[in-house]
Steps between C-alpha positions, in 0.01 A plus 500: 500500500681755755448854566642704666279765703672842564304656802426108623494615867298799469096492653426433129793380340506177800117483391594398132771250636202334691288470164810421320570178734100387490587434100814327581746753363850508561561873673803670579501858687774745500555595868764815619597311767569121617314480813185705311179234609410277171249314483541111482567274228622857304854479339649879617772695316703767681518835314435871449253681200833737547729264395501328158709229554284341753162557353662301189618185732179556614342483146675157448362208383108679527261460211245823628538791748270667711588868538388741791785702607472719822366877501852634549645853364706263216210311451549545114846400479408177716233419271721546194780320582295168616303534145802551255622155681222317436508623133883463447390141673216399267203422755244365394254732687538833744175567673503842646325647811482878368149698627138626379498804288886575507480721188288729702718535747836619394556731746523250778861380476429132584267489219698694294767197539245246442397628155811548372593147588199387303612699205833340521276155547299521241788678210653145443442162491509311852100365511389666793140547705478833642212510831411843605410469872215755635607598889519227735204362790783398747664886489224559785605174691753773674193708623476298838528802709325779322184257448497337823645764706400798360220439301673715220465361100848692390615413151420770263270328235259750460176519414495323161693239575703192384439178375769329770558126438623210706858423463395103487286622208819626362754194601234277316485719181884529509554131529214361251699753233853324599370224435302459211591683070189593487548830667825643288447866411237531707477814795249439765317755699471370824204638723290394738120476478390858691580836460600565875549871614596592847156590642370107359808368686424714804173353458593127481745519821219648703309184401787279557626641832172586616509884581591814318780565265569792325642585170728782589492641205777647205774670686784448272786731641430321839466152359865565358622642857364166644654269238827636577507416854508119406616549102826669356395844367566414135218223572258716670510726197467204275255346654315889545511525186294128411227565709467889403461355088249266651302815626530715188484230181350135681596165530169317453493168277436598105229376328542040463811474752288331765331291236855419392677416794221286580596324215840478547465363902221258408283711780375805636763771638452466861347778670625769696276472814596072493852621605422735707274239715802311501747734612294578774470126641855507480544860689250332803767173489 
């Protein structure tokens, strides 16, 4: 068996590659660029979501794909074009990395673009696992300075909170459903085991890093202006626009998606302040 896995090099695409290997698949990734790092003992195509011709050389002589295409302003069109391939190819199986609660979010334009690509996915006949990601642990592994430094908690999650999940949590799911029939049809919340708002995170970095950090709070006009010092504007807005749906309609785990991941992984989602301990040790390295 070979898949391919679109997004292969990604923090959780590269994750799934790694589970992939441990059950002795053949994987291919579809890279932009020739000297783009791959990991070893990974067969690499050379192509562009952009460019049909090359995602369907890529698409060659693979029995399953492994979809998670880039938050990008044609993020739709990407997504499109790499699933009519594999239907016009006949996989046997597309397992794609959309997100939790998309259909309450349709005013976020990278959601937006996920659901319609699981409309598309699910209107014809290609079998297909869809896995609906909750936001990520490792998101706050790029809070080094305003944890250490400033003592600041900055990412707007509010005082409800999320049910954020490891992305290994989410490679494993991703590659157990690759490879195995059992999970055709099937869509897969994918939270973690916690409802984690920003004062409990505050909290848990103060215990980690032994002194005070605070949550600073729901500023969403100036979270945007910071976002677009390191993020094009049409992200910042995008990305606004996510976190300002988590404050006004959730994103904690519905009622049996723990109990069913847990089932699907074989253990326990691992837990928030686990990664946290070790992102620290690493930080102090």
């Amino acid at each position: 068996m070979k898949i391919l896995a679109i997004g292969g090099t990604g923090n959780v695409g590269s994750e799934v590659v790694k589970e992939l290997k441990k059950r002795n698949v053949d994987v291919r990734i579809l890279v932009r660029k020739k000297d783009t790092a791959s990991p070893e003992g990974v067969e690499v195509a050379i192509g562009d979501l952009l460019d049909p011709v090359s995602v369907q050389q890529a698409l060659h002589g693979v029995d399953k794909l492994y979809l998670l295409n880039a938050v990008t302003p044609d993020e739709l069109t990407q997504g499109l074009i790499a699933y009519d391939l594999a239907k016009r190819l006949k996989l046997k199986h597309i397992v794609y990395h959309s997100v939790f609660r998309v259909e309450h979010f349709k005013d976020v334009p990278h959601f937006a673009s996920k659901l319609a690509i699981e409309s598309a996915i699910r209107e014809f006949d290609v079998p297909f696992t869809i896995i609906r990601p909750n936001y990520f642990f490792q998101n706050d592994a790029s809070l080094k300075d305003p944890l250490m430094k400033a003592g600041l908690y900055p990412t707007p999650l509010g005082l409800v909170g999320i049910s954020a999940v490891d992305i290994r949590d989410i490679a494993e799911a991703a590659a157990i459903a690759l490879t195995s029939d059992r999970h055709h049809g099937k869509t897969y919340n994918l939270n973690g085991p916690e409802v984690l708002s920003g004062p409990k995170l505050a909290s848990i970095w103060s215990g980690l890093l032994g002194k005070e950090v605070r949550y600073t709070g729901d500023d969403m006009d100036g979270f945007e202006e910071q976002m677009r010092k390191r993020a094009p504007s049409w992200s910042a807005f995008d990305i606004r626009m996510m976190f300002q749906g988590y404050l006004e309609r959730g994103f904690v785990a519905d009622a049996g998606d723990i109990e069913t991941l847990t089932e699907l992984l074989g253990h326990k989602p691992r837990r928030y302040q686990d990664f946290a301990r070790e992102t620290v040790l690493n930080w102090q390295k």
